[in-house]
PLY file of the C-alpha trace (Angstrom):
ply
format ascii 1.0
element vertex 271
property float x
property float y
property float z
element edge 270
property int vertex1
property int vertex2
end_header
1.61 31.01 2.19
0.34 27.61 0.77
-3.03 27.42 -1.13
-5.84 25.99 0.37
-5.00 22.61 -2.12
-1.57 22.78 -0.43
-2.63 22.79 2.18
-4.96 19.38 2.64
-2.79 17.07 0.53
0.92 18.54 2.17
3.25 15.93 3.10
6.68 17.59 2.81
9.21 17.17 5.60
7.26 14.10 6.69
8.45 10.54 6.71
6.16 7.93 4.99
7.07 3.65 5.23
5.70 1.60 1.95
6.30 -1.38 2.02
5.85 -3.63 -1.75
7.96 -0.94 -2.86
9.98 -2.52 -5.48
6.51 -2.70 -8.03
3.73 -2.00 -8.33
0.73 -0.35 -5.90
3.77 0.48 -3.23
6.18 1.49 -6.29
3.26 3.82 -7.16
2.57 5.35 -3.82
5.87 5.57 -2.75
6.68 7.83 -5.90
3.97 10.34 -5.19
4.63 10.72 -1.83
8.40 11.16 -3.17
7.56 13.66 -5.72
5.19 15.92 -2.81
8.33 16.10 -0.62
8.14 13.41 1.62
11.04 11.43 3.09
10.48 7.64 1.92
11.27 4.57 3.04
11.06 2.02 0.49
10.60 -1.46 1.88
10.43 -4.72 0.20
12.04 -8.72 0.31
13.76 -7.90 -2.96
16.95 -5.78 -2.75
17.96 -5.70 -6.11
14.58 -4.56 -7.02
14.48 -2.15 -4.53
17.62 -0.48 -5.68
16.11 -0.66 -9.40
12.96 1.13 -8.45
14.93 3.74 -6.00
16.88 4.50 -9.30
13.74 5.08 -11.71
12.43 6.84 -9.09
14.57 9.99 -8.51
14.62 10.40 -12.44
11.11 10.26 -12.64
11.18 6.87 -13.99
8.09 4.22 -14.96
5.77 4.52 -11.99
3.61 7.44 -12.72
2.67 10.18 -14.89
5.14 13.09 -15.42
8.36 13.73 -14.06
10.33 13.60 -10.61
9.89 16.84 -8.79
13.79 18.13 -7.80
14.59 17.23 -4.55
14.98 20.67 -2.93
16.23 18.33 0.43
19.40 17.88 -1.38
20.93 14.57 -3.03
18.45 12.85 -5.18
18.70 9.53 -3.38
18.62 11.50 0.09
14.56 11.34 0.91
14.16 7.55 -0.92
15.37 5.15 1.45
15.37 1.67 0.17
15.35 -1.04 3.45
14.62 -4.87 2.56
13.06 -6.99 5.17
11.28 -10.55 5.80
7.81 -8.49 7.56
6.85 -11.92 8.49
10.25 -12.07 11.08
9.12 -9.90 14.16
12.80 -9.51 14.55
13.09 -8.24 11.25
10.53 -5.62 11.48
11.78 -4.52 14.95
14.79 -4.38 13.11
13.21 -2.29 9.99
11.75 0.54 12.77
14.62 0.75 14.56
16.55 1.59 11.02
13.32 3.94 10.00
14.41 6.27 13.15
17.85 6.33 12.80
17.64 7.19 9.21
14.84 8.78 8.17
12.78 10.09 11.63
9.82 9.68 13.26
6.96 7.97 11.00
4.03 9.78 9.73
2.49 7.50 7.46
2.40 3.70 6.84
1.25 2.03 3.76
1.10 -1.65 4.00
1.29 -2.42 0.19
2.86 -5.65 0.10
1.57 -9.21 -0.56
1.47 -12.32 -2.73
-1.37 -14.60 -4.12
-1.64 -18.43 -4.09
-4.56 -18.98 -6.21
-6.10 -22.63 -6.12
-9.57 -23.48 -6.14
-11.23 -24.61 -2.86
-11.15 -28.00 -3.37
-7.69 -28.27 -4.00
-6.15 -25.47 -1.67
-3.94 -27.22 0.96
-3.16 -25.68 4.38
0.41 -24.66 3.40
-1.44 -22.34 0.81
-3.79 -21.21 3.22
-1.26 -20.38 6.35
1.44 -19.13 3.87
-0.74 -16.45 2.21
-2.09 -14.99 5.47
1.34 -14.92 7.01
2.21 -12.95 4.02
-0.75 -10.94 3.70
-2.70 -10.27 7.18
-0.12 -11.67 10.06
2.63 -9.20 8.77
0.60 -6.29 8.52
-0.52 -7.00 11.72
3.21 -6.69 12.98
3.92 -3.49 11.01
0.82 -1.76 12.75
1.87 -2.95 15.82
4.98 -2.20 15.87
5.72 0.56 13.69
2.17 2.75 14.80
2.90 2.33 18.04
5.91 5.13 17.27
3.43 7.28 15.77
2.43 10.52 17.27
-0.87 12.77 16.78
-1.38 12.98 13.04
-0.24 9.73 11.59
-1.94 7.34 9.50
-1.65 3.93 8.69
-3.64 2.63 5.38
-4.00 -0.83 4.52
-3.95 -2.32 0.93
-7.18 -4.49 0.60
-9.17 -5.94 -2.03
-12.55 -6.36 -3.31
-12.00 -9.98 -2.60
-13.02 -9.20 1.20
-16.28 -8.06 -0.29
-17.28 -10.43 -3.15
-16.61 -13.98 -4.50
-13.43 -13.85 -6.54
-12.84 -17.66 -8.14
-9.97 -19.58 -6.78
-8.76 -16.93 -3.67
-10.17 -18.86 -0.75
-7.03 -17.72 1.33
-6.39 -14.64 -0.31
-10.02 -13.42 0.36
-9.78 -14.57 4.38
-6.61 -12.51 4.25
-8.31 -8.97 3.09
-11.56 -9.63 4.84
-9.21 -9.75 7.96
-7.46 -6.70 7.32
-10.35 -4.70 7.02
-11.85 -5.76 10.44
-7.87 -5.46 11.24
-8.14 -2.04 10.40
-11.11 -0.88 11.97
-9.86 -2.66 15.37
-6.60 -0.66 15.25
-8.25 2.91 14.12
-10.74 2.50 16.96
-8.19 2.00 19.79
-5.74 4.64 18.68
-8.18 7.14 17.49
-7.99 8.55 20.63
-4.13 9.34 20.32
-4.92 11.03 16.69
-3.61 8.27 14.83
-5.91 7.17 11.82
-5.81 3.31 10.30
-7.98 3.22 6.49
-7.88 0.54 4.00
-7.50 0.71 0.13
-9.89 -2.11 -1.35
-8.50 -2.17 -5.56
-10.58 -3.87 -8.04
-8.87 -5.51 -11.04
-5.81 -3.51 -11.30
-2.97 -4.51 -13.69
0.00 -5.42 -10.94
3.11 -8.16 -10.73
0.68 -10.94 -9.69
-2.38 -10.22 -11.90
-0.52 -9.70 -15.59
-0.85 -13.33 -16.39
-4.54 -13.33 -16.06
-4.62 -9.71 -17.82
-2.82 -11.61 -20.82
-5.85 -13.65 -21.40
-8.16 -12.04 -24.41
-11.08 -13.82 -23.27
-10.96 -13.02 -19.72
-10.42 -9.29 -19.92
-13.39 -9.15 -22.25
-15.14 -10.78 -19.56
-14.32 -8.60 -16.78
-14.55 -5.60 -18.17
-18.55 -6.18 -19.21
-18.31 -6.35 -15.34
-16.60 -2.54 -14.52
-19.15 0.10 -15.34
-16.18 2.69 -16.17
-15.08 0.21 -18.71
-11.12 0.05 -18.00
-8.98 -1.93 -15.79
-7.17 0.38 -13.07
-3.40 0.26 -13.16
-1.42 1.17 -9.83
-1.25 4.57 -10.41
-4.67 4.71 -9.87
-4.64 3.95 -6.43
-2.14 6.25 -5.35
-4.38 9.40 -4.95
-6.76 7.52 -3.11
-3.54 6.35 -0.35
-2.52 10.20 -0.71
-6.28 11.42 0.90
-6.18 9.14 3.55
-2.22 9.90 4.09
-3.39 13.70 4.72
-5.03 16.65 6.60
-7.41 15.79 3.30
-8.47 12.91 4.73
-8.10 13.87 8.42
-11.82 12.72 9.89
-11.38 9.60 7.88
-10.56 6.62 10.08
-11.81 2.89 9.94
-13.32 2.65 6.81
-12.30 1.10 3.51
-12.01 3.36 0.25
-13.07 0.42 -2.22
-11.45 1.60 -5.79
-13.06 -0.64 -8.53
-14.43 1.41 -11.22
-17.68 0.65 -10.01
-17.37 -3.47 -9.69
-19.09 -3.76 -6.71
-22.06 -1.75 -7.51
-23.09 -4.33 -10.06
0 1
1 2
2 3
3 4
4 5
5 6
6 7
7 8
8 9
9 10
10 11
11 12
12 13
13 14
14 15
15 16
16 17
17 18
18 19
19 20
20 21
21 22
22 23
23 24
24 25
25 26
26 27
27 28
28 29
29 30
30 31
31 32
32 33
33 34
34 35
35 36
36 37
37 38
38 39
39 40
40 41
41 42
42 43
43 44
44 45
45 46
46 47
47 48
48 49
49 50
50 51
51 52
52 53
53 54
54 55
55 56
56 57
57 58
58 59
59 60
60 61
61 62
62 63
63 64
64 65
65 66
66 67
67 68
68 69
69 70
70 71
71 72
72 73
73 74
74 75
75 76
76 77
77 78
78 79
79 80
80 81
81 82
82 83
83 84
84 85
85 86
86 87
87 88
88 89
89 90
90 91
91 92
92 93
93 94
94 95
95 96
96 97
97 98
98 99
99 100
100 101
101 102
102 103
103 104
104 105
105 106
106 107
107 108
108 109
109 110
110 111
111 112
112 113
113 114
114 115
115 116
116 117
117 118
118 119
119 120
120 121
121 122
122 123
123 124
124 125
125 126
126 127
127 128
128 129
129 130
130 131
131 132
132 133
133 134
134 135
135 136
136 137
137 138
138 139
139 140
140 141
141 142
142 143
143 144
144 145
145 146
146 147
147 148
148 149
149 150
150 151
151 152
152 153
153 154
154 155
155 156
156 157
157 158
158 159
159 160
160 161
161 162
162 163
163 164
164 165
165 166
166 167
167 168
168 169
169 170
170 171
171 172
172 173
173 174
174 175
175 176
176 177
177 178
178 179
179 180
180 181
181 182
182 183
183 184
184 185
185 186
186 187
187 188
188 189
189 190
190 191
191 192
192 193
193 194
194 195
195 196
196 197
197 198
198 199
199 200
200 201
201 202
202 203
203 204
204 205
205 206
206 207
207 208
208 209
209 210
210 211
211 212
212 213
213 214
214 215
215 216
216 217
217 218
218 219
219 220
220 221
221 222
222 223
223 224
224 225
225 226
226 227
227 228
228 229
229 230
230 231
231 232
232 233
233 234
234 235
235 236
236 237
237 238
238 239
239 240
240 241
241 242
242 243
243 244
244 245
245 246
246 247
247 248
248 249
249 250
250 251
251 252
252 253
253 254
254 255
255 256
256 257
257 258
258 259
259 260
260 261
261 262
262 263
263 264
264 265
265 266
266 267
267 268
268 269
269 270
């Protein structure tokens, strides 16, 4: 008989879609859920990279903490599932669930990790900045939920990879911070419609957090010393971090948790 722990954070036999898998937030997530038992689908643009990070996953490779746990389900590579896709084609996402089904099951969970940034300050961001990001970043998640939730039966969860942008000024993210702050009202939208069905839709809001996209500011002496004066714990999350926060809301842990955002930023916000 599983333990009461076992209990609220079991995922085993169920099927979980990351996308941003190939690095990262996703890379993270998608290795925990991995490691608990989970059947994975790894999703990303980037199929070389994908492949890469399905490899240093099943040996317990850079992602997290600690080693793989053995993959009672048989073959290492048989519960990660590595799929690339364009989310911003509809086709191509109709396309990715249809592939989900056939190869890994019904969905349980969703975790829309993926994204990009086109920083420029507001004077100087054009419109092809501005539309690009969002179709990136809030029009694709929109067709993932859609599409991909509606499949879901009682019990799944969607979560949503915000940002503290959607909650305070962050220099130079004009489109980046329209993008999250649409999410989030995204995601309460979507969690109050299916709530009903017992399908639950969260967001994950990270403060600085050393990812892909955010090294090259981290590399900066000056700035770091900066921001960190700004985090009350002191320390700049990586994406580990945020994976036991996705795991909760992925869970019977996290089971009367629906439309809300879990912000994540060492205490940024609170400042």
């Amino acid at each position: 008989m599983n333990s009461p722990l076992e209990q609220l954070f079991d995922i085993r036999g169920k099927t979980a879609v990351v996308t941003g898998a190939a690095g990262g937030i996703g890379a993270c997530a998608a290795g925990l859920f991995y490691d608990l038992g989970a059947t994975v689908v790894f999703v990303d643009i980037n199929a070389a990279a994908l492949d890469e990070q399905i490899r240093k996953t099943v040996s317990g490779g850079e992602t997290r903490p600690g080693p793989a746990a053995a993959d009672a389900a048989g073959p290492v590579s048989g519960r990660a599932i590595p799929i690339a896709c364009d989310l911003t084609s509809e086709a191509e996402v109709l396309a990715l669930r249809d592939q989900v089904i056939e190869k890994a099951g019904p969905v349980d969970i969703l975790v829309n990790s993926h994204g990009i940034s086109k920083r420029a300050s507001a004077d100087e961001m054009s419109v092809e900045q501005f539309d690009t990001l969002l179709d990136v970043n809030l029009r694709s998640v929109f067709l993932l939920t859609a599409i991909i939730g509606r499949t879901m039966g009682r019990g799944g969860s969607i979560i949503n990879i915000s940002s503290i942008a959607a909650h305070v000024c962050m220099p130079n993210n004009v489109n980046y911070a329209a993008a999250k702050g649409g999410l989030e009202a995204m995601t309460r939208s979507f969690a109050g419609e299916w709530a009903g069905r017992g399908v639950r839709v969260n967001a994950v809001a990270p403060g600085p957090c050393r990812t892909g996209f955010t090294e090259s500011l981290y590399s900066q002496e000056n700035y770091v010393e900066s921001l960190l004066k700004k985090i009350p714990r002191g320390e700049i999350a990586i994406p580990f971090d945020m994976a036991g926060p996705i795991l909760l809301l992925s869970t019977r842990a996290g089971l009367n948790i629906t439309g809300q955002t879990l912000i994540v930023d060492g205490g940024f916000t609170i400042i």
